[in-house]
C-alpha positions as CSV (number, residue, x, y, z in Angstrom):
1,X,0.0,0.0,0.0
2,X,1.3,3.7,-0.7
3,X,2.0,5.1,2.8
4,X,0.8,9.0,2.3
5,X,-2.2,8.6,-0.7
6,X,-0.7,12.2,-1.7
7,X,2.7,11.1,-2.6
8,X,3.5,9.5,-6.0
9,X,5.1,6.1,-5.5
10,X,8.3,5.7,-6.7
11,X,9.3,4.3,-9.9
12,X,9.9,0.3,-10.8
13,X,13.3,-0.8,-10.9
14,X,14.9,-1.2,-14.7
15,X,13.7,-4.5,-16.5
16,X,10.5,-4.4,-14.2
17,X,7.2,-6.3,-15.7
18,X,4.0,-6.3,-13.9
19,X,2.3,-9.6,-12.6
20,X,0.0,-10.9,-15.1
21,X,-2.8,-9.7,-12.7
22,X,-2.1,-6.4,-12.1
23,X,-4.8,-3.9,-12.8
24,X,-2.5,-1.5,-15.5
25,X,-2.6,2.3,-15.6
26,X,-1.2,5.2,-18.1
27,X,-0.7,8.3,-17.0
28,X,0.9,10.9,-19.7
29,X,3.6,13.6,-18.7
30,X,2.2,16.3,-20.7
31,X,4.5,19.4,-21.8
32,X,4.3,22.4,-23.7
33,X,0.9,23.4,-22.1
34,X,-1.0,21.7,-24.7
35,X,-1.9,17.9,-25.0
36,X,1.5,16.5,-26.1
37,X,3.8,14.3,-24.5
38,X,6.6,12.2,-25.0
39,X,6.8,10.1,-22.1
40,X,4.2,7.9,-20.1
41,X,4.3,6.3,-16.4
42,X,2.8,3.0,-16.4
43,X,0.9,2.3,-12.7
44,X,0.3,-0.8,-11.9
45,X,-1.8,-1.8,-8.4
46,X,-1.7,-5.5,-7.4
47,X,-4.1,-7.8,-5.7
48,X,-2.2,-7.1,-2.6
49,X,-2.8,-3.4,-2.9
50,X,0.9,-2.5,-3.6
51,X,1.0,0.3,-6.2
52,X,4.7,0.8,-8.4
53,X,4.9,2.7,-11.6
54,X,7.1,2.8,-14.4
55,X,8.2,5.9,-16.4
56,X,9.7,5.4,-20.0
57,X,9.2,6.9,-23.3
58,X,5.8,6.3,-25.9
59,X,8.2,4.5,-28.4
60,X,10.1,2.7,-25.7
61,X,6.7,1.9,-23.9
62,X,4.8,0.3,-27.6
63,X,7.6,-2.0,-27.2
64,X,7.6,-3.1,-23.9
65,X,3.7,-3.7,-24.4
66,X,4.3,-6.7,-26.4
67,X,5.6,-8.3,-23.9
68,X,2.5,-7.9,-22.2
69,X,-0.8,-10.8,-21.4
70,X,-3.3,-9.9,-23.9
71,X,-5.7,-8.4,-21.6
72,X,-2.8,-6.2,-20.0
73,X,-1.7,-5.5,-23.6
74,X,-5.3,-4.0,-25.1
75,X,-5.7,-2.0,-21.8
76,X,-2.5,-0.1,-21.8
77,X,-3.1,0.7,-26.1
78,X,-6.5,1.1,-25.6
79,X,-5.7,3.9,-22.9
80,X,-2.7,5.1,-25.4
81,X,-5.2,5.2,-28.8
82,X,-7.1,7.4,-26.1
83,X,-4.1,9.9,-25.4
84,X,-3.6,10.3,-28.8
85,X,-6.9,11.1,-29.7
86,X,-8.4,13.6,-27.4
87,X,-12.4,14.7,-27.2
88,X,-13.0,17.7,-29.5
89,X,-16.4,18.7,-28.6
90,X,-18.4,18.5,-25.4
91,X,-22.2,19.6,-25.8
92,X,-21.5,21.9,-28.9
93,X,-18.6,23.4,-27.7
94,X,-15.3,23.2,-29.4
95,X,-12.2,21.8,-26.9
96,X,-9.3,23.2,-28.7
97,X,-8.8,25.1,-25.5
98,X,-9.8,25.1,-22.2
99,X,-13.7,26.2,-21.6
100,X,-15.1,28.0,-18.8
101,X,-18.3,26.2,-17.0
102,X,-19.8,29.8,-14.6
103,X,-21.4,28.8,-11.5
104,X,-24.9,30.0,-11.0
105,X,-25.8,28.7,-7.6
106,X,-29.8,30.0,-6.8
107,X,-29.3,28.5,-3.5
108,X,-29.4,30.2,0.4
109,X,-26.8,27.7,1.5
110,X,-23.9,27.3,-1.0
111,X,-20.2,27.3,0.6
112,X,-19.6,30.5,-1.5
113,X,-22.2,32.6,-2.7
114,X,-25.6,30.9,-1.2
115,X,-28.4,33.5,-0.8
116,X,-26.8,36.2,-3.4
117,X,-28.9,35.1,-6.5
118,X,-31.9,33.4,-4.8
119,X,-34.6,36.0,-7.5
120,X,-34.5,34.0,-10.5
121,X,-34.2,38.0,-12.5
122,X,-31.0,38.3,-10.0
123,X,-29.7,34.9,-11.1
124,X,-30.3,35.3,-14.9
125,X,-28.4,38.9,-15.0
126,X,-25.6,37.1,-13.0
127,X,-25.4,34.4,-15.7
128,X,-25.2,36.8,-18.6
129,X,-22.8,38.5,-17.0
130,X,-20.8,35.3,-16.3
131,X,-21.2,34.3,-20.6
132,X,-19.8,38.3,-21.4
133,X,-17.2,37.6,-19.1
134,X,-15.9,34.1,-20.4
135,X,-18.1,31.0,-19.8
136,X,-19.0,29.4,-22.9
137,X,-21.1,27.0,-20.1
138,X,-23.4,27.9,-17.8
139,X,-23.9,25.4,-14.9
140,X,-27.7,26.4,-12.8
141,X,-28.4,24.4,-9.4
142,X,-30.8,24.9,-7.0
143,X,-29.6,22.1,-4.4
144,X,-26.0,22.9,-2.7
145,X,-23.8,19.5,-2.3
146,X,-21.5,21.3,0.2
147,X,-20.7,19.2,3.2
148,X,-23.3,19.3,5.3
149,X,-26.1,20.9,3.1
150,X,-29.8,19.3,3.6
151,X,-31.3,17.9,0.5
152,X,-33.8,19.7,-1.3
153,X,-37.1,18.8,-2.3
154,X,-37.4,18.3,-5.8
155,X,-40.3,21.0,-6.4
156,X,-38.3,23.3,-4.4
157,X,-35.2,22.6,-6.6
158,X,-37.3,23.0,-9.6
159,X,-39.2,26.4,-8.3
160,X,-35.2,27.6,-8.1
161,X,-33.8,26.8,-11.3
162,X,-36.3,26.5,-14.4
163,X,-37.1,30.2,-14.5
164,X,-33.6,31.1,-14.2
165,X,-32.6,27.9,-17.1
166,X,-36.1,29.6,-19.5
167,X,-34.3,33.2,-18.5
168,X,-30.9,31.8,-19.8
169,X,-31.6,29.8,-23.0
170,X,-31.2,32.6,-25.3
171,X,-28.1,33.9,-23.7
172,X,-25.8,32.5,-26.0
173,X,-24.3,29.9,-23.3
174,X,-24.6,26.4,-23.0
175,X,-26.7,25.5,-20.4
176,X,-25.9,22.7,-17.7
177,X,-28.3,22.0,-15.1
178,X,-26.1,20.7,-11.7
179,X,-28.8,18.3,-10.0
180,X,-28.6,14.6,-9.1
181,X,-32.8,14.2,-9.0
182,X,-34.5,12.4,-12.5
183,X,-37.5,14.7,-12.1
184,X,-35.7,17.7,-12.1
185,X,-33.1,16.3,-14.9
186,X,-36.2,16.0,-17.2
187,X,-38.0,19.2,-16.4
188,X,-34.0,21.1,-17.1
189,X,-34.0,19.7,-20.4
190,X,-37.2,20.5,-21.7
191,X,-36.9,24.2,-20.3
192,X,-33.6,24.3,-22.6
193,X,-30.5,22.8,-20.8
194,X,-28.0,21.0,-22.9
195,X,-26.0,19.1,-19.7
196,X,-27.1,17.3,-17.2
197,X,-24.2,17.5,-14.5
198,X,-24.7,15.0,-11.7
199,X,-22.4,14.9,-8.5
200,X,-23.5,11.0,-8.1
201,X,-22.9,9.8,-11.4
202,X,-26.7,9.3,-12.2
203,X,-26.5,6.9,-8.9
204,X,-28.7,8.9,-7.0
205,X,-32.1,7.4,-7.7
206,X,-32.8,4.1,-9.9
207,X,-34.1,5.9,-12.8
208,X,-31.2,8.5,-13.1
209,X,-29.7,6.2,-16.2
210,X,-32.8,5.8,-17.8
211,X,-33.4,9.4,-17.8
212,X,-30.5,10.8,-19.2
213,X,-29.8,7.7,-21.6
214,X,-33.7,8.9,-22.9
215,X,-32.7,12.2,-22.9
216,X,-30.1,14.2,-25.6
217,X,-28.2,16.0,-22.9
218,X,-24.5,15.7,-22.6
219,X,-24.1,14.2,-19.1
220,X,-20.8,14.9,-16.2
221,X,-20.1,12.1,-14.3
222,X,-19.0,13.1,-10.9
223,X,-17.2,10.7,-8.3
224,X,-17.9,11.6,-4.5
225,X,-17.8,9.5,-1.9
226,X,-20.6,9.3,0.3
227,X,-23.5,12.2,0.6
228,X,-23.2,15.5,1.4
229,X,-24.4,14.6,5.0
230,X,-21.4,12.3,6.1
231,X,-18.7,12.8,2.9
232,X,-16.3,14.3,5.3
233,X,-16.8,11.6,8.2
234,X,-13.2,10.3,7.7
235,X,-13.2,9.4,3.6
236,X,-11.2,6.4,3.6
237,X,-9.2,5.5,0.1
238,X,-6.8,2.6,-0.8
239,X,-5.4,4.7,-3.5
240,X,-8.0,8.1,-4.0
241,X,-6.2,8.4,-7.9
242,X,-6.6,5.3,-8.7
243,X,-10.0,4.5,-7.0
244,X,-11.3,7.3,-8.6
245,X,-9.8,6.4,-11.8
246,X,-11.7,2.8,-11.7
247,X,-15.1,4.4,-10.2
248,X,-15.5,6.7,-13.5
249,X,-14.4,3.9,-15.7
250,X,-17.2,1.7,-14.4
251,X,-19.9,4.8,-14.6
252,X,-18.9,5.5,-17.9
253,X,-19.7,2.2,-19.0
254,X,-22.3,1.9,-16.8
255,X,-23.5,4.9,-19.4
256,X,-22.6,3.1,-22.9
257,X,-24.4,0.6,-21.6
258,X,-27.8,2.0,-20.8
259,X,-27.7,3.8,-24.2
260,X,-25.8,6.8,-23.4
261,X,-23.2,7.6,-26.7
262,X,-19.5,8.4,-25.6
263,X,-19.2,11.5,-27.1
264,X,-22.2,12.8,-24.5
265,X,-20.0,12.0,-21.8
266,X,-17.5,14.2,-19.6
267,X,-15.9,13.2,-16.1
268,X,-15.2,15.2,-12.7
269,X,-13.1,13.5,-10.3
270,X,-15.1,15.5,-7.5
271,X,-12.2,17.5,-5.9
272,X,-13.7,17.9,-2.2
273,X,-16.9,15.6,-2.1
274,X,-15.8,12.8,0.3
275,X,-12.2,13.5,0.2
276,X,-9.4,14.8,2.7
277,X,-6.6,17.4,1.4
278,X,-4.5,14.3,0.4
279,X,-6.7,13.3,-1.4
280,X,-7.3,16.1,-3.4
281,X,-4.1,16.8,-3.5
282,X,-3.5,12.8,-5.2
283,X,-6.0,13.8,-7.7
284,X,-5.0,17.4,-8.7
285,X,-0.8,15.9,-8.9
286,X,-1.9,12.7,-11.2
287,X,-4.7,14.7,-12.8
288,X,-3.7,13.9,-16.1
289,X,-4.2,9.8,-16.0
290,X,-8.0,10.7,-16.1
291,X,-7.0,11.5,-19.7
292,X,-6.9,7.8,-20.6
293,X,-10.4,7.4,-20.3
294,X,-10.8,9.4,-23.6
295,X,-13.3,12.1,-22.6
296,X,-13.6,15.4,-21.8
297,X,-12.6,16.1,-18.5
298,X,-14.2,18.7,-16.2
299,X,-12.5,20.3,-13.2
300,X,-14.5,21.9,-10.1
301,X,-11.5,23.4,-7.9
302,X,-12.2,27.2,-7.4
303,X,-12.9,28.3,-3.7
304,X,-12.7,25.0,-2.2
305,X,-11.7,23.6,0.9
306,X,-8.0,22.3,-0.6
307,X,-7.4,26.3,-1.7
308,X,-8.1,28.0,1.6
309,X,-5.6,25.0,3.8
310,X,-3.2,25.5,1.1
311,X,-2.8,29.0,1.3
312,X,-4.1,30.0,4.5
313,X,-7.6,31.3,3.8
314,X,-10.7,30.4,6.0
315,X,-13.4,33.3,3.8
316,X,-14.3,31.3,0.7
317,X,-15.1,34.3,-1.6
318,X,-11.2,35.3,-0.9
319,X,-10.0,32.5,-2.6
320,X,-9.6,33.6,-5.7
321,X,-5.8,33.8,-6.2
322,X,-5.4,30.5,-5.0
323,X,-8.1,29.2,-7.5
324,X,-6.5,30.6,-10.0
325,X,-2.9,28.7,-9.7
326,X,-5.1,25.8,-9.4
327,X,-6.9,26.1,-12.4
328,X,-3.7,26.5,-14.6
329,X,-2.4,23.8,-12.9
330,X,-5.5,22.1,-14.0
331,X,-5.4,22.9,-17.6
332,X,-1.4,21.9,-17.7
333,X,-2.6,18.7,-16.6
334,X,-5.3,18.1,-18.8
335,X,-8.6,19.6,-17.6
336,X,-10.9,20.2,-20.7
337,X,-13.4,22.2,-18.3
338,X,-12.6,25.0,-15.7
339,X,-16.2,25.3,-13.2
340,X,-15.6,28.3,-11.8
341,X,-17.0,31.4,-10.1
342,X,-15.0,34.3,-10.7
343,X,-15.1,33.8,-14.6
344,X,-13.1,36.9,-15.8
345,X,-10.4,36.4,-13.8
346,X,-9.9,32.9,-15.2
347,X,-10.3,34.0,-18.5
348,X,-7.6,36.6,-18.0
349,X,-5.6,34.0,-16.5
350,X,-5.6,31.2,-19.2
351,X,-5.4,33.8,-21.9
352,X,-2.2,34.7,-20.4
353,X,-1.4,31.2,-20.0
354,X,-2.1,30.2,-23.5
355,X,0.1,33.2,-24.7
356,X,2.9,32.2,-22.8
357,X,2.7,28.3,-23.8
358,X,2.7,29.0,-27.1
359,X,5.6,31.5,-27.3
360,X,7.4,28.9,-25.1
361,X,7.8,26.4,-28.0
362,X,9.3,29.2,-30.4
363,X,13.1,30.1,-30.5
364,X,12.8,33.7,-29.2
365,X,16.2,34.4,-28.7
């Protein structure tokens, strides 16, 4: 087992081969603030729990796979076609570069913002403001998932977001509706939202599948751990990257499965919901092995828990410089999706970014 979950483990010894049972991970080291790469760890977890991993080069590694069982062998190329071949489009909107997902919370008891756009006319002007500032995505709840928060009734939730979502629709944005209820998924759609973004992974209720497979929303697929009630009771991982890792893998084809297409399919690995700072920390430093799984993937970062112990900040809405270095941090490591609240400052920020990562593969000099 690894002995700190936030601490990569170190690498194989030269001439290492994993046991024919090992469950095989890839995890690209991406450069050049873009999506290419030159070099891969291979992870490997036993049936004992023991974790090692194994950096070499892409040409060095296509060789070494042959060596490989068969099984072992189509996992680890399977993942590597993936790498190579990176989602375009999530829900109409290009991926080229990283989008912005605004947060318009109509709730009284977010962590953040709760109680400042509870009016559905005060909500709606905050989400155009949020698309002029940046946000090609608009994501609307009307139940907060902080730890701790009470769940909603799903007329209440309802009352809260469809006039805001009807208010919205003509905005320009894409609109996501953030719920985790099959009534209120439905009722979002047919008042004009595009995504369905669900913190359980469509696990909350028995019809959850169903309802977005019958659907044509895109859908985000959220890991957490636990409910909102008892998430932070001690979250217990064997390996949170890698457990989270296998947990979206199995929703996602949990998804194909009930008649949900791929390409309508983003992943969140739920930064704070049911997870400790090493945790988060494990997920943010090996962000980029969620890459593998060949879709788009969505990062939810800004004002959380991890970014006020990090940098010393107990007042959520002054978190924003410290969301900030996560986010590019974030997109370095292969985040598609940026959901946010302060939206121009992000933009600001990976427009600087991009500028900089693209003069940084030019001969200046």
């Amino acid at each position: 087992m690894v002995s700190s979950p936030h601490d990569l483990p170190e690498p194989a010894p030269s001439g290492w081969f994993p046991a024919s049972d090992d469950r095989l991970y890839l995890r690209p080291l991406l450069k050049g603030g873009g999506r290419r790469f030159d070099d891969v760890e291979i992870w490997a977890r036993g049936t004992d729990g023991c974790i090692v991993r194994r950096r070499m080069p892409v040409t060095a590694f296509r060789l070494w796979c042959r060596h490989l069982p068969s099984a072992q062998r189509r996992r680890l190329r399977e993942q590597l076609e993936n790498l190579n071949d990176p989602p375009r489009i999530f829900a109409g909107i290009a991926l080229d570069k990283p989008a912005i997902m605004g947060i318009v919370n109509v709730t009284p008891d977010s962590f953040s913002d709760g109680g400042k756009h509870l009016r559905p006319g005060d909500a709606v002007a905050h989400g155009r403001a949020l698309h002029e500032a940046g946000a090609a995505i608009l994501d609307i709840g009307g139940e907060s998932t902080r730890p701790g928060a009470a769940t909603v009734a799903e007329d209440e939730e309802r009352r809260r977001i469809l006039p805001v979502i009807q208010g919205l629709r003509d905005c320009g944005a894409v609109l996501s509706a953030d719920t985790r209820k099959p009534g209120v998924m439905r009722a979002a759609v047919k008042a004009g939202a595009a995504i369905i973004n669900d913190v359980t992974a469509l696990e909350y209720a028995s019809d959850s599948l169903q309802t977005a497979a019958m659907s044509d929303a895109a859908v985000v697929l959220m890991h957490a751990q636990g409910t909102p009630q008892d998430m932070q009771d001690n979250p217990v991982y064997d390996h949170p990257l890698l457990d989270v890792f296998d947990y979206l893998e199995d929703r996602v084809q949990a998804c194909i499965g009930a008649g949900i297409a791929k390409e309508r399919i983003a992943i969140d690995p739920g930064i704070g919901f049911g997870k400790n700072l090493a945790h988060n920390m494990a997920l943010m430093r090996g962000l980029s092995m969620f890459r593998a799984l060949g879709l788009p993937l969505l990062l939810g970062v800004s004002r959380k828990s991890m970014i006020g112990a990090l940098g010393d900040e107990p007042v959520a809405p002054r978190r924003m410089p410290g969301s900030l270095a996560a986010a590019i941090w974030g997109v370095e490591n292969g985040a598609d999706i940026l959901r946010v609240h302060d939206v121009r400052e992000t933009a600001q920020a990976l427009a600087v970014w991009r500028a900089l990562a693209a003069s940084g593969s030019r001969d200046e000099i």
